[in-house]
MARLUM-676095 format. One record per atom (N, C-alpha, C): residue number from 1; chain; atom name; y, z, x. Coordinates in Angstrom, 3 decimals. Layout:
BEGIN
NUM	A	CA	Y	Z	X .
...
***
This chain:
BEGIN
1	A	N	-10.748	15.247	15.852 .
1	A	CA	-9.390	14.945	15.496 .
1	A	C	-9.377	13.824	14.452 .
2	A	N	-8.857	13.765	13.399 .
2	A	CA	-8.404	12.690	12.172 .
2	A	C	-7.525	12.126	12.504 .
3	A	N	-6.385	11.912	13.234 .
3	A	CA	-5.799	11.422	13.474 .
3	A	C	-6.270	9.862	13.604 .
4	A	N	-5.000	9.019	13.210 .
4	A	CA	-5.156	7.549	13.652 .
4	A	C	-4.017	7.157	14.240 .
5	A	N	-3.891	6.789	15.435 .
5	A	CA	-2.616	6.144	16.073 .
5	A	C	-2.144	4.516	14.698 .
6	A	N	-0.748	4.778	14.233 .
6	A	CA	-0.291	4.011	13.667 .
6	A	C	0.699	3.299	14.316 .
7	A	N	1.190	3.237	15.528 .
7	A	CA	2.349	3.107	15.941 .
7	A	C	2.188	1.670	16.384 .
8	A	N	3.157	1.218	17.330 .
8	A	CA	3.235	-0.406	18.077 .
8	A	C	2.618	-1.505	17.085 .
9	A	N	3.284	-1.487	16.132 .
9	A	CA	1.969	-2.222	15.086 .
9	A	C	0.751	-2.122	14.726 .
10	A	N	0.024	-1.144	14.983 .
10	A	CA	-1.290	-1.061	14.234 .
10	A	C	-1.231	-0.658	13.028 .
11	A	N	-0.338	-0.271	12.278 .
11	A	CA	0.086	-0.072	10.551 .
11	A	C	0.920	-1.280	10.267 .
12	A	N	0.599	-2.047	9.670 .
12	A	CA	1.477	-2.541	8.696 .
12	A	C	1.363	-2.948	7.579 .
13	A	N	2.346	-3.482	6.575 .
13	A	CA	2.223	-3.655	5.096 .
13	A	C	3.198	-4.506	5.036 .
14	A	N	2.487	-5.706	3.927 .
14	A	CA	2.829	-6.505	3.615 .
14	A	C	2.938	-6.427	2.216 .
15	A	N	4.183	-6.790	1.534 .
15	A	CA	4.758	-6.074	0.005 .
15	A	C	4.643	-7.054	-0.804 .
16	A	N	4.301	-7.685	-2.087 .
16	A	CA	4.173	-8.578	-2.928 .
16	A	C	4.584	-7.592	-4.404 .
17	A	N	5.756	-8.543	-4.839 .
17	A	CA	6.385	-8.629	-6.211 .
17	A	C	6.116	-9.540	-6.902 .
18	A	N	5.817	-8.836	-8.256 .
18	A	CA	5.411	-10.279	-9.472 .
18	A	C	6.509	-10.099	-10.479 .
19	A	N	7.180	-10.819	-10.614 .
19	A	CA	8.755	-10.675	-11.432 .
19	A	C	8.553	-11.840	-12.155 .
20	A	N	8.985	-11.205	-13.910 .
20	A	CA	8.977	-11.997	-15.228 .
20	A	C	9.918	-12.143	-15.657 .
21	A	N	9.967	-12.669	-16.322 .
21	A	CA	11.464	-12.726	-17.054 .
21	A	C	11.175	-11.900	-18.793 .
22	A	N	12.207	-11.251	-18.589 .
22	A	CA	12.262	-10.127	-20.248 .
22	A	C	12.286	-11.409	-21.769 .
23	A	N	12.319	-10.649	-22.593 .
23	A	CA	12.601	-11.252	-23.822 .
23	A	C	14.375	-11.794	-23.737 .
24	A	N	15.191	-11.267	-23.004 .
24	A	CA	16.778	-11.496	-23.010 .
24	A	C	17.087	-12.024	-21.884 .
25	A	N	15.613	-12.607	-21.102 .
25	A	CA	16.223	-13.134	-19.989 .
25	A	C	16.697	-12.762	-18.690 .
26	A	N	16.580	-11.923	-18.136 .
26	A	CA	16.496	-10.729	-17.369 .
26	A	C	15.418	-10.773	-16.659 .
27	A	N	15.197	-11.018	-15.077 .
27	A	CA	14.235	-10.855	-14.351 .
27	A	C	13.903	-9.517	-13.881 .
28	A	N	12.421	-8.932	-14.033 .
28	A	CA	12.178	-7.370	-14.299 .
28	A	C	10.768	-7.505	-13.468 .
29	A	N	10.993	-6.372	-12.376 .
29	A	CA	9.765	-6.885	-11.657 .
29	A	C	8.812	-6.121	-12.202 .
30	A	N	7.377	-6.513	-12.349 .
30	A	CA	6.361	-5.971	-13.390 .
30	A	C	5.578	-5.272	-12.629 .
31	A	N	4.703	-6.121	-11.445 .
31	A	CA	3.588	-5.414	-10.659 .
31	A	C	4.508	-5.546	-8.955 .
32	A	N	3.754	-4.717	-8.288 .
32	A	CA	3.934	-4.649	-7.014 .
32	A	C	2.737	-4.456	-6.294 .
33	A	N	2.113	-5.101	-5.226 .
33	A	CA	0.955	-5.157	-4.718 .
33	A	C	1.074	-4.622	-2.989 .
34	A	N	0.553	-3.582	-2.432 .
34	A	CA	0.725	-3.794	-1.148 .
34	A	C	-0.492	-4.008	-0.368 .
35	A	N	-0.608	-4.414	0.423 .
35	A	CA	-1.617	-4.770	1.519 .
35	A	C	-1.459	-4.450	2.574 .
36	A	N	-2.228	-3.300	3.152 .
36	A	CA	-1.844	-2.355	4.681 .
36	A	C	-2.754	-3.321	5.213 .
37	A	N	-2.490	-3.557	6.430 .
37	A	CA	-3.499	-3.913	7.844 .
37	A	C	-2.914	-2.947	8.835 .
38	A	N	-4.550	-2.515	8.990 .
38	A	CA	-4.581	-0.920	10.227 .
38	A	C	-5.107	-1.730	11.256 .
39	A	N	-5.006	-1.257	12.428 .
39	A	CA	-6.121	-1.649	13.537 .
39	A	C	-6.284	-0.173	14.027 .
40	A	N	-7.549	-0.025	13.906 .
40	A	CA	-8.374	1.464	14.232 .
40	A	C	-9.971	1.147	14.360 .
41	A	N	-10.125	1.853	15.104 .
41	A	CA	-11.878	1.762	15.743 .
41	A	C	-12.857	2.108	14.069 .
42	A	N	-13.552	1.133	13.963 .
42	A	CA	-14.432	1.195	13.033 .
42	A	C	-15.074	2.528	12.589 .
43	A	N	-15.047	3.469	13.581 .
43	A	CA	-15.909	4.491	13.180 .
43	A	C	-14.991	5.722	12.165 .
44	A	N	-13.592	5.108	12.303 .
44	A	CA	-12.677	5.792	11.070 .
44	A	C	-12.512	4.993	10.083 .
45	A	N	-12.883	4.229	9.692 .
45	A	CA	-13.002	3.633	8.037 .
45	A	C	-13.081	4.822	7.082 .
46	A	N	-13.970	6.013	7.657 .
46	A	CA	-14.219	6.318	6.546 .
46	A	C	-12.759	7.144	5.870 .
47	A	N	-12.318	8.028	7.421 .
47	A	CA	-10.893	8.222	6.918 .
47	A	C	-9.909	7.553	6.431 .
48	A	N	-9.651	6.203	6.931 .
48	A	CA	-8.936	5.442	6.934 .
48	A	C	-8.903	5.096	4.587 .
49	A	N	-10.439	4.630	4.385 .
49	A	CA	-10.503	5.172	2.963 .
49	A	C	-10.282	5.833	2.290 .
50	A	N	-10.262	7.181	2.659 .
50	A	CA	-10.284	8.296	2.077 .
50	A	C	-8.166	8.470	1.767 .
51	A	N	-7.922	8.164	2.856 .
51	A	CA	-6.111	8.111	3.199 .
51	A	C	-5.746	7.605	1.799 .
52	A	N	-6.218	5.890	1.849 .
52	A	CA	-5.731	5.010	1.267 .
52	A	C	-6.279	5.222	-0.414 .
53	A	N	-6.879	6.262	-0.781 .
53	A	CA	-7.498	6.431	-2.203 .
53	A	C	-6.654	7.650	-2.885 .
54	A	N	-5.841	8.008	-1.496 .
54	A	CA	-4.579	9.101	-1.998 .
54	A	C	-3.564	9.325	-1.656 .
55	A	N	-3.353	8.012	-0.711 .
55	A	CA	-1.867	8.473	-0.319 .
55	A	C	-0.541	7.915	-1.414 .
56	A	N	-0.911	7.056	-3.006 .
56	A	CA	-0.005	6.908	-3.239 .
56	A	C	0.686	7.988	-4.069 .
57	A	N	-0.362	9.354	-4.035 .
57	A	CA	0.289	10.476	-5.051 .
57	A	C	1.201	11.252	-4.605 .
58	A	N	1.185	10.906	-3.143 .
58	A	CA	2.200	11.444	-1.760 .
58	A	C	3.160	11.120	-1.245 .
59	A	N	3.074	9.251	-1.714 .
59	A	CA	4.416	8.648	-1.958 .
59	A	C	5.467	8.637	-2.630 .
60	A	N	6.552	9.010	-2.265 .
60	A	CA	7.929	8.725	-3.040 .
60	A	C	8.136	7.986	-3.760 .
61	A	N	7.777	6.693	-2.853 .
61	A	CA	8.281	5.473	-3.681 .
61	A	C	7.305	4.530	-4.965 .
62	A	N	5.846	5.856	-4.682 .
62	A	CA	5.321	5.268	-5.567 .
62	A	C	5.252	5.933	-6.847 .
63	A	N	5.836	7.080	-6.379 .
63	A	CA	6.004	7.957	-7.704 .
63	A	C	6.946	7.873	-8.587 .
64	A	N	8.177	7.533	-7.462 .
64	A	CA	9.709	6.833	-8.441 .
64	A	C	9.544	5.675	-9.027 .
65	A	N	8.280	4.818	-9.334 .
65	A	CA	8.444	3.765	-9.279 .
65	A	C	7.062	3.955	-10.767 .
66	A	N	6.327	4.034	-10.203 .
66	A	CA	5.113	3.985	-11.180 .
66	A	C	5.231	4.179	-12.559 .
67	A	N	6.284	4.762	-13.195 .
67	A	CA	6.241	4.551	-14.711 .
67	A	C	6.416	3.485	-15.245 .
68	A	N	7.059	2.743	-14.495 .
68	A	CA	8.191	1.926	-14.617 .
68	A	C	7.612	0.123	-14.102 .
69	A	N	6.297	0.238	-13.351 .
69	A	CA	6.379	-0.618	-12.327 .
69	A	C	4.789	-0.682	-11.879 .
70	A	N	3.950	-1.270	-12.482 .
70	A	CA	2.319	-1.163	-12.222 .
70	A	C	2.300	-1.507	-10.309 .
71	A	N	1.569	-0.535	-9.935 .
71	A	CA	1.421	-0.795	-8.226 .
71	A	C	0.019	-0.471	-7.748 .
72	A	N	-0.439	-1.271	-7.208 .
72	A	CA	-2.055	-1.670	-6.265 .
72	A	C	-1.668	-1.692	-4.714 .
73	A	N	-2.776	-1.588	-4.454 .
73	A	CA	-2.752	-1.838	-2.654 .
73	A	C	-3.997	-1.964	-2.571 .
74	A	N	-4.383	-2.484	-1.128 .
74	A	CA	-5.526	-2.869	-0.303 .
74	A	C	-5.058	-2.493	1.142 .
75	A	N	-6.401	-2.283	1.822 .
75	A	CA	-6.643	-2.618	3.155 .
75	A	C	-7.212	-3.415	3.568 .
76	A	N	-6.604	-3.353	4.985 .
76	A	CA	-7.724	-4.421	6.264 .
76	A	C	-8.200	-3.953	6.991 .
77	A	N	-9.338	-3.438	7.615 .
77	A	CA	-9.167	-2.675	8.803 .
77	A	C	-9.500	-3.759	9.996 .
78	A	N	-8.846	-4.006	10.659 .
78	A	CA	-9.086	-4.626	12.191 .
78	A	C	-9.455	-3.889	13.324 .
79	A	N	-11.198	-3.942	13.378 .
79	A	CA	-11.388	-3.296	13.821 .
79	A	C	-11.262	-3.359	15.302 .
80	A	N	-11.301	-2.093	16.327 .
80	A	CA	-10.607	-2.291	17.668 .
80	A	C	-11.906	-2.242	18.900 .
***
């Protein structure tokens, strides 16, 4: 089974915005960074990698966003 229990907090993400100011003065947010912390048994890293090297082509919000809006992420895995 692939599955990873995400629930009761073992997924979360922590969101970081880097916002500039335009040539007219106008604050325009540039990059967006996220940082997941999983807690899952070590011996799924490898899925847990594999997830995180494609899930932003699956995202909505990273797809509405990405022309427009440079976006990174990381993991943690804590292992259990």
């Amino acid at each position: 089974m692939r599955e990873i229990e995400a629930s009761d907090g073992r997924l979360t993400a922590e969101v970081l915005g880097e916002v500039e100011t335009s040539e007219d003065d106008v604050l325009i947010i540039r990059r967006i960074h996220v940082r997941h912390r999983i807690s899952a048994p070590e011996e799924k890293r490898g899925i847990i990698e594999r997830v995180h090297a494609i899930y932003a082509q699956k995202c909505p919000v990273c797809r509405s966003l990405q022309a427009a809006i440079e976006i990174t992420s990381s993991y943690k895995l804590i292992a259990m």
